[in-house]
N, C-alpha and C positions, 0 to 999 in steps of 0.2 A: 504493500500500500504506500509506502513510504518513496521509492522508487517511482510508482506512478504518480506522485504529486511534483516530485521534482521533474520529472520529463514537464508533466502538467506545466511546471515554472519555466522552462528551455523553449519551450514549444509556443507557449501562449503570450507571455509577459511582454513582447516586444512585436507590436502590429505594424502591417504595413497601410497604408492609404493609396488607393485610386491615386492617379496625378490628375482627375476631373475634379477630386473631390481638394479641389484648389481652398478651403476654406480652414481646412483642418491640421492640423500640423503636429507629428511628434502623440501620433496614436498612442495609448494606455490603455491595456485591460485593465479592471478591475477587481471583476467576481470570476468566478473559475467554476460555475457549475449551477441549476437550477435555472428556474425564471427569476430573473431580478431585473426591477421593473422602477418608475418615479424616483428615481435619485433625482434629491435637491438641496440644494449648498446651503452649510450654516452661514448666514451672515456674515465670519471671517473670512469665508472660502476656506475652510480647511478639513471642513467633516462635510460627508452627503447622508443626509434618512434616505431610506431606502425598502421597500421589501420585497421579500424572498421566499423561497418555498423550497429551495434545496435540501435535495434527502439528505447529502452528506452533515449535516447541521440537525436532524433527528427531527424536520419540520414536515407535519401533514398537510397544511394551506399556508400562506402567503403569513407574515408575522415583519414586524420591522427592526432593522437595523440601523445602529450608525457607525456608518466608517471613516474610518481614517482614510484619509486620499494619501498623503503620503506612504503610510505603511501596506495601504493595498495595490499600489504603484509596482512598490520593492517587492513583495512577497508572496505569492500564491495560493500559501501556506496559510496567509491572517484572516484569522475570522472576526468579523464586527461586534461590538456588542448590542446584543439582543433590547428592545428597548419594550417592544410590547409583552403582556403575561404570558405568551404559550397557549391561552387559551381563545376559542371560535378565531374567526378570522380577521384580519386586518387588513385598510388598504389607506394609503391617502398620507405621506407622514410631511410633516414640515416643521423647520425651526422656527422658535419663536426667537426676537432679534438678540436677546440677553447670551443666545448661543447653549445656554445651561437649558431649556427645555426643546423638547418637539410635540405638537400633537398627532394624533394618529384618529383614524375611524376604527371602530372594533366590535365585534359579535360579542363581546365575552360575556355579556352579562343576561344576553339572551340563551348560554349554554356552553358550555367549557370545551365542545369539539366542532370541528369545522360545521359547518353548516352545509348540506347536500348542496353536491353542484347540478341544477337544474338540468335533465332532459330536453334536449332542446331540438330530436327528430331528424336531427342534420341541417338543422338553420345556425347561424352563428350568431347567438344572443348574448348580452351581457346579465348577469344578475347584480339586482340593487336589494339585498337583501335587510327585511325590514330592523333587524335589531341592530341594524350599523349606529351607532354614536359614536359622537367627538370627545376626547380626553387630551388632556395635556401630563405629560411624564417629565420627570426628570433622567438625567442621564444614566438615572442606575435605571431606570426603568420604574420606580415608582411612581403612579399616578397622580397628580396633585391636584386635577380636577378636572369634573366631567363637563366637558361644557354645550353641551345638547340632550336633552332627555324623551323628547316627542316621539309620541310612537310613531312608526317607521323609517327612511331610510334619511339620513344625515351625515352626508361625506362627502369627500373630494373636497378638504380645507384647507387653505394657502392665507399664505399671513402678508399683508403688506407691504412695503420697502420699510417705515414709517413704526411700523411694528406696532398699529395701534389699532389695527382692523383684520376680520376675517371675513373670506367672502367661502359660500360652502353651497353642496346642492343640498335640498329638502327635497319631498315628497308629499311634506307635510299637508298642503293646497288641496291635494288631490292629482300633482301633477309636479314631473322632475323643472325644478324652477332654483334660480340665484336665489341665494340670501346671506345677509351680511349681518355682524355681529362683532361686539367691542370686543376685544382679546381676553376680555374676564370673562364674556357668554350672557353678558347683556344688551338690550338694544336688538334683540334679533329680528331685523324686516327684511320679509320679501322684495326683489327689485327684479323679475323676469316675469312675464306674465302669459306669452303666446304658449299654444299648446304643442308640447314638443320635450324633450330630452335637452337641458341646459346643464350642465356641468364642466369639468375642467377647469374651472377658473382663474387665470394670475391676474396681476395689477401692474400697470405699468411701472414705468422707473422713477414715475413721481408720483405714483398711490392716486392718482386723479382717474384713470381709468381702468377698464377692464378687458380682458380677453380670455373669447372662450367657445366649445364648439356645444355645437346645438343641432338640433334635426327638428323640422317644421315640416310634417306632414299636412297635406292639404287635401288631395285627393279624398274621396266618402271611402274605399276599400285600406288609402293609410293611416286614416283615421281610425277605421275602426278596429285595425290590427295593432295600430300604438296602446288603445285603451284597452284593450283586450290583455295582451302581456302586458301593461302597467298593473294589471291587476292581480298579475300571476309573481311580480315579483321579476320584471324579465323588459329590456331592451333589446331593440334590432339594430345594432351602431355600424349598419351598411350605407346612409347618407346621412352624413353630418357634413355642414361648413363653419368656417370661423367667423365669428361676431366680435361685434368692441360694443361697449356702452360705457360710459360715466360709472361710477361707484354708485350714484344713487340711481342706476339705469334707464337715464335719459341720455337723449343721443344714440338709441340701440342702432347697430348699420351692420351688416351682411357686410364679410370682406373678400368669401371667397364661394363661386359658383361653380364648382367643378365636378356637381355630380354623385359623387363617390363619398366613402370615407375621409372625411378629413377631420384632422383632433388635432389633441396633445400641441394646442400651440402655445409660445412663451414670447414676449417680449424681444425683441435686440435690445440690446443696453441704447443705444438712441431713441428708442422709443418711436419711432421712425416706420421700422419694418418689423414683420413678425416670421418667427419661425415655427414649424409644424408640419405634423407625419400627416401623408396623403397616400392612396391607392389609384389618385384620379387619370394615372398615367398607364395605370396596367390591364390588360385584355383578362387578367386570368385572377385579378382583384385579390388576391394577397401577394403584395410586392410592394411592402411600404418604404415610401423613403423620405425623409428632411427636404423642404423646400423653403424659401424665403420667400417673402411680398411684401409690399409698403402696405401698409395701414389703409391708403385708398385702394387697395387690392388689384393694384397694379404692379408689372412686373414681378412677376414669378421666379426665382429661381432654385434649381437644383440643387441642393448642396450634399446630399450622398447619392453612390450607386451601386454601393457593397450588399450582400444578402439582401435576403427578402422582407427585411424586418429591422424598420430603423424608428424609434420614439421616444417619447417624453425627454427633449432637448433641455436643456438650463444652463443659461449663460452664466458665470460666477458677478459675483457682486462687484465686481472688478471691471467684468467685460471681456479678460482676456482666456477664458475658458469656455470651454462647452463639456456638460455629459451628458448622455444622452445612453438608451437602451438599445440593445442591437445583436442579431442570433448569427452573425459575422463570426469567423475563425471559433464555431464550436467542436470542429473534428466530426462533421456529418452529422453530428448529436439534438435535440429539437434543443437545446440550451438557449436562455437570453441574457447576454450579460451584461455589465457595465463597461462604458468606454467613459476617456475624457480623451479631451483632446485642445491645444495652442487653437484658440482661434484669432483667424485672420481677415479683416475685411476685401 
């Protein structure tokens, strides 16, 4: 075993880049095995939350970590510390600015083991399972306070530049909608209203706005298949585009029409363009890759072309970083791991 983790190290630790993917520089794996998925930078740039579901780590569903970027840079070998209980599942982690907490969404108090993974018939759905709430932990992982209690689903929560706001999805409405909330979990109001799947949410570089992907069915047969699985506990995240609005969600404007899957987008540190994983390019619709846009949703570009599976992007606090998820250099394995990488304008 020992032997195989060091190949693991020989093999994996030093990536090469596309010469298209002109943006990236001076590739880094990070994780070395499982799905590992929303890596996002503490505040100093020096730690990402993150979660994961790797067997080798003794994990049934998805549970959060925070890593060390330098030490999982150098080592193959380093495992993060564990920051959620171990118990139901977890998705959604982010630092709050102080750097000493993150919160995470979590099952656990609806039931100590993962929560079934929905039947889904061979359609590709997501579940937004109801006993998800928001908590805030400390670094060792104790809990310091829950900060959503409503029944059903309350997740996908990012904390502002400003560190003095939360914006997060509900269900609460009757319908997956924005809502924001002070960093203690008061003040909680709705700001999305159309009918549709709004979540993903960041803030821009100066907490004045917001970006995030959403699906707006309109048709009478998408309507009535959106309400139908909202009801089962179940999304169909086959079209979604990126939207911007204001924090208190005025000014909502459509940025990208491309059809297809589009999510997971984050800011550029100019605040200018946004970046975010798309399928809008592919015939066979799982072949995601990183693209950039201006904010008027102009100009498009390319920014990976490696494997079929490139997402949840985040520029460091700095600007001079990107990490991002991506099933690139797994050894033919379905693995998703973490990259960083020098970015370049």
């Amino acid at each position: 075993m020992q032997l195989k983790f060091i190949f693991l190290f020989v093999a994996f630790q030093v990536t090469s880049i596309s010469q298209t993917e002109i943006h990236l520089k001076n590739l880094t794996m990070l994780t070395h095995g499982g799905d590992n998925a929303e890596a996002y930078f503490s505040y100093d740039g020096k730690y990402a939350s993150f979660q994961s579901n790797n067997k080798n780590w003794d994990l049934k569903c998805d549970q959060i970590f925070n890593l060390d970027i330098e030490k999982a840079a150098k080592d193959s070998l380093y495992k993060p510390t564990q920051i959620s209980t171990g118990q139901g599942r977890t998705t959604c982690s982010y630092f709050l600015k102080d750097n000493k907490h993150i919160l995470y969404a979590s099952t656990h108090k609806g039931g100590i083991d993962c929560p079934p993974v929905p039947e889904t018939k061979g359609k590709y759905l997501w579940a937004v399972y109801n006993t998800f709430d928001i908590y805030i932990a400390d670094l060792k992982g104790k809990i310091t306070k829950q900060l959503t209690n409503t029944p059903g689903y309350d997740a996908e929560a990012t904390v502002s530049p400003k560190g003095d706001k939360i914006v997060f999805t509900s269900d609460r409405s009757g319908d997956l909608e924005l809502w924001t909330m002070d960093i203690d979990g008061k003040n909680q109001k709705q700001i999305t209203f159309g009918l549709g799947y709004d979540g993903g949410a960041f803030f821009s570089p100066d907490g004045k706005k917001l970006v995030f992907r959403a699906s707006r069915p309109t048709k009478e047969d998408e309507v009535k298949e959106y309400k139908e699985l909202l009801k089962q506990g179940l999304v169909a995240p086959t079209t979604m585009d990126i939207y911007t609005c204001n924090v208190d969600g005025s000014d909502l404007k459509q940025i990208t029409f491309l059809g297809k899957a589009s999510w997971a987008p984050f800011y550029h540190p100019s605040g200018k363009k946004i970046i975010f994983s798309s399928n809008h390019h592919s015939k066979k619709g799982y072949d995601f890759q990183l693209f950039m846009v201006n904010v008027d949703g102009t100009n498009i570009e390319q920014i990976t072309n490696q494997s079929l599976f490139n997402a949840f992007p985040m520029f460091s606090p700095d600007g001079k970083k990107l990490i991002f998820s991506s099933n690139r250099n797994n050894g033919g394995t379905r693995d998703t791991n973490l990259f960083i990488a020098d970015w370049e304008d």
